[in-house]
C-alpha positions as CSV (number, residue, x, y, z in Angstrom):
1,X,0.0,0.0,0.0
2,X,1.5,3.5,-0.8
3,X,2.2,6.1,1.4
4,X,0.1,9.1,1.3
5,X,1.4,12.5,0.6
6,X,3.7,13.9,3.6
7,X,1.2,16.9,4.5
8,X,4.4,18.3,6.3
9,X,8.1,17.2,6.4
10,X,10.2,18.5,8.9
11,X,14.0,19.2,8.8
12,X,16.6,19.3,11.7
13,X,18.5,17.8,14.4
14,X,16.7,15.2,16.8
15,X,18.1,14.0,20.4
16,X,17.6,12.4,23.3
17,X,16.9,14.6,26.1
18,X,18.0,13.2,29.8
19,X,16.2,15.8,32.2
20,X,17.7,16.0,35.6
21,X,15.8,17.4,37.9
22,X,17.4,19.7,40.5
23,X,16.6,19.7,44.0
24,X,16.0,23.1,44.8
25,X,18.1,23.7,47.9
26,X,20.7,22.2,46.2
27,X,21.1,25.0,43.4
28,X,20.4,28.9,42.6
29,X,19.9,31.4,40.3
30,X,22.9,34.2,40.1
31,X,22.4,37.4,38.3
32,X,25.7,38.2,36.5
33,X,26.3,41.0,34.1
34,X,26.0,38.1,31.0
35,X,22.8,37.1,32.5
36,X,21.8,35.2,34.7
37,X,23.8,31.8,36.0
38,X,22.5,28.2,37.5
39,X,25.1,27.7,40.6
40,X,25.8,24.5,42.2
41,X,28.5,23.4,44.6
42,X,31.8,22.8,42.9
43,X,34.2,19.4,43.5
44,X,31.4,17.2,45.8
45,X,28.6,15.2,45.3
46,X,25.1,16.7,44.8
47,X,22.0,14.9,45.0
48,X,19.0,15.6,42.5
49,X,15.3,14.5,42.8
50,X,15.0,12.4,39.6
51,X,16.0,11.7,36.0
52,X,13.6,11.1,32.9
53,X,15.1,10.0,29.3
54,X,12.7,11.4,26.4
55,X,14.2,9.8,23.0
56,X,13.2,11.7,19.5
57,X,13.1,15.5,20.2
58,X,14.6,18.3,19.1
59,X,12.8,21.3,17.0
60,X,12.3,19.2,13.9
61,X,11.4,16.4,16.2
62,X,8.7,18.1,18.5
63,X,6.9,19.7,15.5
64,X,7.1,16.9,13.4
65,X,5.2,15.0,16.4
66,X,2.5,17.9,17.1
67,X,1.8,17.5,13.2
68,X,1.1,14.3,13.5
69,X,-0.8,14.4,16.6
70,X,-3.4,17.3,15.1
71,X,-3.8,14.7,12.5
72,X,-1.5,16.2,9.8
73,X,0.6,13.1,7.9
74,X,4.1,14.1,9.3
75,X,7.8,12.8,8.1
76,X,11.0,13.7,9.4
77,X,14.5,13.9,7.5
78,X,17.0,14.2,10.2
79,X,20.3,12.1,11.4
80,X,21.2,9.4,13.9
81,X,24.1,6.9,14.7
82,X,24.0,3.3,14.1
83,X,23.3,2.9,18.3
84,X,21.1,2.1,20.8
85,X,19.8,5.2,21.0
86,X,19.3,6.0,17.0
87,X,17.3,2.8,17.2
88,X,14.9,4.1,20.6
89,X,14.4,7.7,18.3
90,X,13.4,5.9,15.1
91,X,11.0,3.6,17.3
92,X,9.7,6.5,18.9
93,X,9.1,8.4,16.1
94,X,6.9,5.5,14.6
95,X,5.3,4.7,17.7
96,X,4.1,9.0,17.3
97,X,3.0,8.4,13.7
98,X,6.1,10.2,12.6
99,X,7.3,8.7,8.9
100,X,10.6,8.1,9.7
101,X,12.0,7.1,6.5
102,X,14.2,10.2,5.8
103,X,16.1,9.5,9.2
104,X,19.7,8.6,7.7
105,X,21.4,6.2,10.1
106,X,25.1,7.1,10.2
107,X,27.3,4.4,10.8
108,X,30.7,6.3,12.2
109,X,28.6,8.7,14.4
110,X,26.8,8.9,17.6
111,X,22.9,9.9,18.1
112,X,22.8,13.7,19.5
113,X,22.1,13.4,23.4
114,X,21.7,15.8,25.6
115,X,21.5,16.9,29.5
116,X,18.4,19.2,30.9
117,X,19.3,20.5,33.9
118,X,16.0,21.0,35.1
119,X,15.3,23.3,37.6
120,X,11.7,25.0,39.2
121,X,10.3,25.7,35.6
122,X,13.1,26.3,33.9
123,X,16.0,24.8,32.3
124,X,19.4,25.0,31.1
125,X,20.3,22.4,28.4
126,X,24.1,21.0,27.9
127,X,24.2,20.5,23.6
128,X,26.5,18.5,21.9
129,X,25.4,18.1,17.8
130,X,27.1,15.6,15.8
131,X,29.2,16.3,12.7
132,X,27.3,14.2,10.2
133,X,27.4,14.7,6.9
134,X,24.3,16.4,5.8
135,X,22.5,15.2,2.3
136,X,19.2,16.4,1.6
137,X,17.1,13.0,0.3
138,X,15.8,12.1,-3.2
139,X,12.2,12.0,-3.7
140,X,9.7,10.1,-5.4
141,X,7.3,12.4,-7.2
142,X,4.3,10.9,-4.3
143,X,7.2,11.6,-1.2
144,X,7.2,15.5,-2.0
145,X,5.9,17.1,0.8
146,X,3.2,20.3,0.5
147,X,5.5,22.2,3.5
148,X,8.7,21.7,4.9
149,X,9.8,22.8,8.7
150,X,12.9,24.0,9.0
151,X,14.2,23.9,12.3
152,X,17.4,24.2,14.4
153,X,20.4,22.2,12.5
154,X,24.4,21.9,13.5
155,X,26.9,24.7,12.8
156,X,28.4,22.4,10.3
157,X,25.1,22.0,8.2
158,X,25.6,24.9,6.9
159,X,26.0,24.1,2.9
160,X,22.9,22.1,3.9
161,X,21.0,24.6,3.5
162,X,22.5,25.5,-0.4
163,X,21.0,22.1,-1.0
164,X,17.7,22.8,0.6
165,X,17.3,25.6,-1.4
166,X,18.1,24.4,-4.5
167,X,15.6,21.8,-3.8
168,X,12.9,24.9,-2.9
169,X,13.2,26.4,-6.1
170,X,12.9,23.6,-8.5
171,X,9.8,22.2,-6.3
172,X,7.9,26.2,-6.1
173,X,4.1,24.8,-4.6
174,X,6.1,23.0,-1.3
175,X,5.5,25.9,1.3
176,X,8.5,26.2,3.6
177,X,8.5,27.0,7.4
178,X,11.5,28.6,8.9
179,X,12.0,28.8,12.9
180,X,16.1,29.4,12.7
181,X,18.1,27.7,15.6
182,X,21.2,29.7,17.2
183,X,23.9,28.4,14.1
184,X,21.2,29.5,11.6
185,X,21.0,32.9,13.0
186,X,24.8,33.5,14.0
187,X,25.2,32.3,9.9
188,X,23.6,35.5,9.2
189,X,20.6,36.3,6.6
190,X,23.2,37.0,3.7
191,X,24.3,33.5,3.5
192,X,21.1,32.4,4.5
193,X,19.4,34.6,1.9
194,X,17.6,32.1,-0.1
195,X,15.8,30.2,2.4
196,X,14.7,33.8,3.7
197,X,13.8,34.7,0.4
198,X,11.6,31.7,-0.2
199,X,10.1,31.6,3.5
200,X,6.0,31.2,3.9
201,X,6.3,31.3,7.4
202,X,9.4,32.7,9.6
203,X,8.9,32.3,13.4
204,X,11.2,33.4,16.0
205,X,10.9,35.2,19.2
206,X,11.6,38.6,19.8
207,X,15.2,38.6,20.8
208,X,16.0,36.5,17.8
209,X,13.9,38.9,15.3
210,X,15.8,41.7,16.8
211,X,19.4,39.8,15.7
212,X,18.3,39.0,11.9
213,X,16.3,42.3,11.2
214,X,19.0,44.6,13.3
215,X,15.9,46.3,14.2
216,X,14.2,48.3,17.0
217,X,14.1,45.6,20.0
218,X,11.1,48.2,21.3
219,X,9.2,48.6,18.0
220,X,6.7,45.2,16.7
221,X,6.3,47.3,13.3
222,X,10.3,47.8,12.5
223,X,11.0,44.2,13.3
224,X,8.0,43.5,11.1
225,X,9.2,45.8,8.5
226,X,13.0,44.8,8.7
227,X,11.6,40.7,8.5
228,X,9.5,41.2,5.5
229,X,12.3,42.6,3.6
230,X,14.2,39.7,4.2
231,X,11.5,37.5,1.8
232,X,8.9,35.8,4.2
233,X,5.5,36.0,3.7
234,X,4.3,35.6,7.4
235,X,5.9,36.3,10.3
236,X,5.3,35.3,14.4
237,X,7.4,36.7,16.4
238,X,6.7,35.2,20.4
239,X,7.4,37.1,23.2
240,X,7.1,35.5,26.2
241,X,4.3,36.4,28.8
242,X,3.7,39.1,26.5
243,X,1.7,36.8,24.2
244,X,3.0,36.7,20.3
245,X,2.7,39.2,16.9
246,X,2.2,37.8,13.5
247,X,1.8,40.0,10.5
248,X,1.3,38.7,7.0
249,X,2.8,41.8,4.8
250,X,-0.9,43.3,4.9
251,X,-2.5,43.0,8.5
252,X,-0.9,42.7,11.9
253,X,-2.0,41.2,15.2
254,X,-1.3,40.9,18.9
255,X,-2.1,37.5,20.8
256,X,-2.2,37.0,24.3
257,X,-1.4,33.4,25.8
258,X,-3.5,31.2,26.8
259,X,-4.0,31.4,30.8
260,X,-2.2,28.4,32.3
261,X,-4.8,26.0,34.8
262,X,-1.8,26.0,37.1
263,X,2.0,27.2,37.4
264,X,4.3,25.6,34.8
265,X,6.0,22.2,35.5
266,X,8.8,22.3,33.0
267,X,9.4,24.8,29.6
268,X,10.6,22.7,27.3
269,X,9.4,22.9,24.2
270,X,6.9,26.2,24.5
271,X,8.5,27.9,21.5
272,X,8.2,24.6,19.1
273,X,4.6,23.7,20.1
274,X,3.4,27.0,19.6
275,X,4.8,27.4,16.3
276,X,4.2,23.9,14.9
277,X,0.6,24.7,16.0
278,X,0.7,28.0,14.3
279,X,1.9,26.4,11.2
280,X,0.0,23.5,11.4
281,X,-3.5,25.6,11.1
282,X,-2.2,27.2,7.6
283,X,-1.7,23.6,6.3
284,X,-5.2,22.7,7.1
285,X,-6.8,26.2,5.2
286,X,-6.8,28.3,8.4
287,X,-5.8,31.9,8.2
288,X,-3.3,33.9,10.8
289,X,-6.4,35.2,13.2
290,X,-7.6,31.1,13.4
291,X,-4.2,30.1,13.5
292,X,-3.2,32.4,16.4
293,X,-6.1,31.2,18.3
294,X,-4.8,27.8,18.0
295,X,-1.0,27.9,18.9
296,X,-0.6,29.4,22.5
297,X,-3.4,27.0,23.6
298,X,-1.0,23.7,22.7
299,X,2.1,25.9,24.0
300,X,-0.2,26.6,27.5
301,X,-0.4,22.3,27.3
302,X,2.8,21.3,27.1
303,X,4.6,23.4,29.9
304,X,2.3,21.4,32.5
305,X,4.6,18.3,31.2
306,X,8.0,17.3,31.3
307,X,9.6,17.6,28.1
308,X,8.1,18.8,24.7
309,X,5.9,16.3,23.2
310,X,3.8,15.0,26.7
311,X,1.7,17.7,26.4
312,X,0.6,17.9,22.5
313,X,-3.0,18.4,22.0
314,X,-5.2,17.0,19.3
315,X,-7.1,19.0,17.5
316,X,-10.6,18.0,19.6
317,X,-8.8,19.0,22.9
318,X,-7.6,22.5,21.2
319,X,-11.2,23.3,19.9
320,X,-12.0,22.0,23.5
321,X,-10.0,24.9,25.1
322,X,-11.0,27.5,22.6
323,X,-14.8,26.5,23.8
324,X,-13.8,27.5,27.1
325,X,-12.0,30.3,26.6
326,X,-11.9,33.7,28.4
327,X,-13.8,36.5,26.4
328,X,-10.3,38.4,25.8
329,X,-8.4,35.6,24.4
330,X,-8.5,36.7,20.7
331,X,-6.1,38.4,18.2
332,X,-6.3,42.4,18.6
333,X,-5.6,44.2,15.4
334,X,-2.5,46.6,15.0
335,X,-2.9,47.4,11.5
């Protein structure tokens, strides 16, 4: 039986993620002038509550899971050693409904793991990405995808994206999503300027749009205006407790979040559920307003789990929520 058509592929890096949770008289929170530090005691043993191993996430990963969990047929084209834990990530991404047939096992690597020092609600992740060597797959004509999801990729990727590109243009009806991890941006949009350029959908938060665009930190509109020039269509920008922006060359909009039933356990994977969400509206016909209602609901899910993918709504639960939401939870207008 044929596969059907990959509504959405998704395209980056995928780990395991160990979370060690801190005990909380057992580390602090220092205010430096680089920002703030996580201090423990130095040269001694120091106990921690408890340890949780979640295989197959990672940007890519975590949207390519939310896709498939709001019912979207979902792929993934990412890299993994020939190891016990490549095997756990391509068994979990199956087990998610996650087409896992563009994950290239490497034979002379290691699988990316990482270590989340988890501590209150917040965390501070020790990275490690592979070297692998990066090919972009060949398709049938029924494996082309109608989007791909671009997401956060190693520093040495980078002609990667050359490929990518090259790919983009000679395919020009697969819609691309771009949320650029911290290589993508240090690269810079110049040498990123044809995935820009051919950009549906740019998401980033509002530090991060204030690096690419060089624009006013302060002003939504200049990092709107600054973005657009760059190529991409539509553009969220998240900001924190401050809700999210999206702007689609013509109108602009403010969205709050979505009030959370109770504090946050953990904040992994906020930013990825919110804009796979976002994204995953557009590919079912929504527009921005419908999509906006959807995302911060699925972001307000997740941070009551551990990890990113424990808290993914389907698309019942999210319509669910929106039923019951507060009078003020809709876009507002800027322009």
């Amino acid at each position: 039986m044929p596969q059907p058509q990959l509504d959405v592929l998704s395209v980056g890096d995928v780990v395991t993620d160990a979370f060690i949770k801190l005990l909380d008289d057992q580390a602090k929170v220092e205010k430096t002038d680089d920002g703030p530090r996580l201090s423990m005691v130095f040269g001694t043993k120091v106990p921690f509550d408890h340890a949780e191993v979640i295989a197959a996430v990672g940007n890519a990963a975590n949207a390519a899971v939310a896709f498939a969990k709001l019912g979207l047929n979902s792929g993934l084209v990412a890299n993994v050693g020939n190891d016990d834990w490549g095997r756990e990530i391509i068994a979990a991404l199956n087990d998610k409904d996650v087409d896992s047939r563009f994950v290239h096992i490497n034979p002379k690597h290691k699988s990316n793991y990482h270590y989340v020092l988890w501590y209150k609600e917040e965390r501070t992740i020790l990275i490690k990405h592979e070297e692998y060597d990066y090919h972009w797959p060949r398709f049938r004509i029924i494996d082309i995808p109608k989007w791909v999801y671009f997401s956060s990729i190693s520093e040495n990727a980078i002609e990667y994206h050359d490929q990518i590109s090259g790919w983009l243009e000679s395919h020009p009806t697969v819609k691309l999503a771009f949320q650029p991890g911290t290589f993508q941006i240090e690269a810079g949009t110049k040498r990123l300027r044809k995935i820009y350029e051919r950009t549906e959908v740019l998401a980033v938060n509002r530090e991060e749009a204030t690096t690419i665009s060089d624009g006013d930190h302060h002003d939504i509109n200049d990092l709107f205006d600054k973005l657009h020039k760059l190529g991409p269509k539509i553009i969220l920008i998240s900001d924190g407790h401050a809700g999210a922006y999206a702007s689609d060359g013509n109108q602009r909009w403010k969205m709050p979040i979505y009030p959370d039933p109770k504090p946050p356990v953990e904040r992994t994977g906020a930013g990825d559920s919110f804009t796979s969400t976002f994204v995953a509206a557009l590919a079912k016909g929504a527009n921005v307003e419908s999509a906006l209602l959807w995302a911060p609901i699925n972001s307000m899910n997740v941070v009551q789990h551990v990890g990113a993918q424990a808290g993914l709504l389907d698309e019942k639960q999210i319509n669910k929520y929106l039923r019951d939401a507060p009078h003020w939870y809709h876009p507002e207008r800027l322009r």
